[in-house]
N, C-alpha and C positions, 0 to 999 in steps of 0.2 A: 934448277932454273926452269924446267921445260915444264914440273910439277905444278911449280908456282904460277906460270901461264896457263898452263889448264886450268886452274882451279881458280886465275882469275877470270878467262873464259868465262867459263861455268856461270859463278856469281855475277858476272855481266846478263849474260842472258837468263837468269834466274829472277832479278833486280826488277822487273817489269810486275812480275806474278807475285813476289814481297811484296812489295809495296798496295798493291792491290788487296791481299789477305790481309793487310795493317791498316788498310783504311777498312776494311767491311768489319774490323772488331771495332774499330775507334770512333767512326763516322754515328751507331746507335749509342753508343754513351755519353758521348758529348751533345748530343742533341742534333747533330745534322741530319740523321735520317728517324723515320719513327721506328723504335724500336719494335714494336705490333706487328711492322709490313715487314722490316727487316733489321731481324736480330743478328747480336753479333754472332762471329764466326764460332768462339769456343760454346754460345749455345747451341749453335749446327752443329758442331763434332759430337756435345756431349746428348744429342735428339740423339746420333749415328751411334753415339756409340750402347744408348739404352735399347734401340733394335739390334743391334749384334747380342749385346748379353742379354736378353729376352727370346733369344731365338726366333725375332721376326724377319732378321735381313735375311737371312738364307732362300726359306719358300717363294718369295719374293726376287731375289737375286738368279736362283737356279733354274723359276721361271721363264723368262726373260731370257735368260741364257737359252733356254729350250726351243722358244718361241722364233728369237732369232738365228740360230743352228739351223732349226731345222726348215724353215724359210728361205736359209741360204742355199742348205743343201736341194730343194727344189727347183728354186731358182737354175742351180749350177747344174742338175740333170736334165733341164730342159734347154737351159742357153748354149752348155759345148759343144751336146750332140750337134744341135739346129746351127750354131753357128758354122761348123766343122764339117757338113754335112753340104750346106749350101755355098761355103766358099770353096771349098776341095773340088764337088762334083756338079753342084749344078750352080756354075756363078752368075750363068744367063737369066734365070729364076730370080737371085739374089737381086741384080740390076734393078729388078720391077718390085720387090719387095722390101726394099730401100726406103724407098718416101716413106712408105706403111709405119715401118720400127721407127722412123725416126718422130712419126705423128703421133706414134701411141708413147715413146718413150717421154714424150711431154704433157703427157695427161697426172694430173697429181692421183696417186691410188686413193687417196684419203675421199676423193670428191666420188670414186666408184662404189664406196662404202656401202650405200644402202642397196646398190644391185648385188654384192657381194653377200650380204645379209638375205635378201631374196634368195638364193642361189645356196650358200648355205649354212645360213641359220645367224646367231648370234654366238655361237661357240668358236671353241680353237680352230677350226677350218678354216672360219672367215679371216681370222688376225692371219693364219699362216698364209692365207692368198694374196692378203695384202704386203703385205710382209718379201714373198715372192716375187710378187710384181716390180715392188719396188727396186729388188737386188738383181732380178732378169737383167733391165737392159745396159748397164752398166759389163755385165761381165758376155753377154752376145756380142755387142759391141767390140770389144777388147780381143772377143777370139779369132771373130772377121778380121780386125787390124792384125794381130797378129799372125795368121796363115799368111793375109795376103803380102806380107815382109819379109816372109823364110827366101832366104837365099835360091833364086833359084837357077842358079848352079849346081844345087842339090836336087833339085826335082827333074831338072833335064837328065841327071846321071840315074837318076833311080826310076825314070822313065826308059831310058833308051838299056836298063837291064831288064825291063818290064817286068817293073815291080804293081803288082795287085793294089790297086788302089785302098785299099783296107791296109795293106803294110805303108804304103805311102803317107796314110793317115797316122797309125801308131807308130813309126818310127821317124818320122823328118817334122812334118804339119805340125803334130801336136808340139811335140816336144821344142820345136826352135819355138812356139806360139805361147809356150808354158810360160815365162815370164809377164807378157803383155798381159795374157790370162790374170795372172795372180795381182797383177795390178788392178784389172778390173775387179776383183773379189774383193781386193783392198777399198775401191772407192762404194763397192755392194754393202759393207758392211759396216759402212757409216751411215748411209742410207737408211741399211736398216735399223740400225740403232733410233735415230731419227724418228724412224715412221712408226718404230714399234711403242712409242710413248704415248702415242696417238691411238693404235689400233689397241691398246691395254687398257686406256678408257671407254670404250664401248663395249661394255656388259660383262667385263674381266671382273674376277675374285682374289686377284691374283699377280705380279710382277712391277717390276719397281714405275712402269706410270700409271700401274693402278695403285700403288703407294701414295703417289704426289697427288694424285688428282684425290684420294679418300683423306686424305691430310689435310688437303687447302677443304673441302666441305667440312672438315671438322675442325677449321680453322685450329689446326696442328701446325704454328709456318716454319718453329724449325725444322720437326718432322718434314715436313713438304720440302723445305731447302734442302736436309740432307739426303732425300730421295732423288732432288736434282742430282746433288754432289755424286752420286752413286753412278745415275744414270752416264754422268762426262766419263769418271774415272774406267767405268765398265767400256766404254767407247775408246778411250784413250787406251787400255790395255789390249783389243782384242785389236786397232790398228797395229800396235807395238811389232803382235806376233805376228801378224799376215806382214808387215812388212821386213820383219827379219827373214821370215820365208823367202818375201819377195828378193833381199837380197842374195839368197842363197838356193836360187833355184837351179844351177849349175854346180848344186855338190856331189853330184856322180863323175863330173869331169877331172881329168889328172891336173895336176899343178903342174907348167910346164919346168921343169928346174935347168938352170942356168948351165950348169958341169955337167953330170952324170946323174943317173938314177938311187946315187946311193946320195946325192946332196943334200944337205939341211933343207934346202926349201920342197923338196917335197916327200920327206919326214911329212915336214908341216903340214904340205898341202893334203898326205894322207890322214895326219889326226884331225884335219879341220874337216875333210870330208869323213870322216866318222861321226862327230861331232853332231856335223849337219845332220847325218843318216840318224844318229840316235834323238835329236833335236825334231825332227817331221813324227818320227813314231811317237813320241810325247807328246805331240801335238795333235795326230791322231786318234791318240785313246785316250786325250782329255776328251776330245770331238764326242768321244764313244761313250762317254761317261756323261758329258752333259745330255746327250739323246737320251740315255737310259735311267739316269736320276729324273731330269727333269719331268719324263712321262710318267714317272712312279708319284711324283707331288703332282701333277696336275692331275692323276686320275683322283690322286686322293683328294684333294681340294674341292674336285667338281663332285666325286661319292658324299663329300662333305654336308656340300651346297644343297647336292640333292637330298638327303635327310632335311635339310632341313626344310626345304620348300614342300616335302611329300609327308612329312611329320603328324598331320592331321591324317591323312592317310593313313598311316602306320598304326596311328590308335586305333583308328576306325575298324583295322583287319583285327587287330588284337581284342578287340571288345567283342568281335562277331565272334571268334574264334572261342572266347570265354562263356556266350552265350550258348553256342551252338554245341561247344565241348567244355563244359565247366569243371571239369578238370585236368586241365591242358598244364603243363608242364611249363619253368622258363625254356626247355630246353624249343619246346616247341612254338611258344611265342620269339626268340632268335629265330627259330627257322621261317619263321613266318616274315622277319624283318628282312632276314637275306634273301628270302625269296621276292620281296619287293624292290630291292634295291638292286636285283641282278647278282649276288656273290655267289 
């Protein structure tokens, strides 16, 4: 019985999102929509599913993932420290720098674009700034509210054993602060999902809103629709994880169990805290894998680029080279190429 109410649950709050996927196939064939602007849905999956088996969603996908990783991870090594730093020790500061963060956290990054460009360049630095910015104030915000919530019950006791403000930091601050944190990471990285679709069409070669955006100019629209599809479902996945973290950011702590120590409930409560522990470390060395794939396709994408934009170049050396040594070797026109292109 209990089965059968979940699962009518479920199809209840499913019923909204059917219905929807059953008009966007039905609405282009019967004529209600053009099917030119918007095609049915099975030609969206079957756009999605010719870049998976062509091997274009991947570079594209692992991009992106890069782009936004490692944007966040900037982000998060500038807003802990600063937030952590000014509400611990100097909150007096904080007071007057208040108005500041809350005037800049309303500035759209997209509209700093062309200073950001000025500053540097039209490359990956620029997206990753923007990028950064956008995911900063969300999780600075979050670590202020959280410090300034720690019980402090706990900072009278750990002040009157005078405890070093650096121990007061890594063991009471942070850690009661660690959840509100992870919420703000949560809301950073829909943010940047968001902005990163934006900051992939300006001068990108590369990740899924330079997909959409080179798809609608080649008026490709299910291609372009299933580059949206991609870009939601990528968003809707990386909330999934931050927020099961977020649930489970108290897995170091004991289960309190009801009888004794040898109780079923904290059995449980130790394999659920395993669980969790081996759950962050996966979560980790995915982190570690998308920085280190992703750097490996964008340097190759931009080596790519650049052959091709330095191409007359490359003759030009190879033609002197044959002039100058006419009997020059392939080995040494390669060496002539890698020596151009930095290898």
């Amino acid at each position: 019985m209990r089965l059968l109410t979940t699962a009518g649950n479920v199809a209840l709050r499913g019923s909204g999102l059917f219905l929807f996927l059953l008009l966007w196939e039905i609405a282009p064939r019967v004529g209600w929509a053009d099917a030119q602007f918007l095609p049915p849905l099975s030609a969206v999956i079957a756009a999605g599913y010719k870049l998976w088996e062509q091997g274009l969603l991947y570079p594209q996908l692992i991009v992106s993932l890069w782009r936004a990783s490692l944007g966040l991870l900037l982000a998060l090594l500038v807003a802990v420290p600063t937030g952590a730093i000014l509400t611990g020790w100097f909150p007096g500061v904080l007071k007057y720098l208040d108005p500041l963060f809350r005037l800049l956290s309303n500035v759209n990054p997209f509209s700093l674009a062309p200073m950001f460009m000025l500053f540097f360049g039209i490359g990956e630095a620029m997206k990753l700034m923007i990028i950064a910015l956008v995911s900063l104030w969300p999780i600075l915000f979050h670590t202020i509210t959280g410090i300034r919530t720690v019980d402090p019950l706990l900072i009278k006791t750990a002040r009157s054993m005078n405890v070093s403000n650096f121990v007061l930091m890594r063991d009471i601050l942070l850690p009661g602060a660690l959840p509100t944190i992870v919420t703000g990471i949560r809301i950073s990285v829909q943010m940047a999902v968001f902005m990163l679709v934006a900051a992939e069409m300006l001068g990108a070669k590369a990740g899924l809103g330079w997909l959409v955006h080179a798809s609608a100019m080649l008026s490709q629209v299910p291609r372009m629709y299933a580059g949206g599809a991609f870009i939601i479902l990528l968003g809707i996945f990386i909330n999934k994880v931050i927020l099961h973290i977020e649930k489970t950011s108290f897995f170091w702590k004991e289960t309190v169990g009801i009888f004794d120590a040898a109780s079923p409930v904290n059995v449980k409560g130790k394999w659920s805290r395993l669980f969790n522990e081996y759950y962050v470390s996966i979560v980790v060395l995915l982190f570690a894998f998308i920085i280190a794939a992703g750097g490996h396709e964008v340097n190759r994408l931009n080596k790519e680029r650049f052959i091709e934009t330095t191409s007359p170049q490359i003759n030009h050396e190879k033609h002197t080279m044959k002039q100058h040594l006419p009997g020059c070797t392939e080995k040494e026109e390669n060496d002539t190429l890698n020596y151009i292109i930095g290898d």
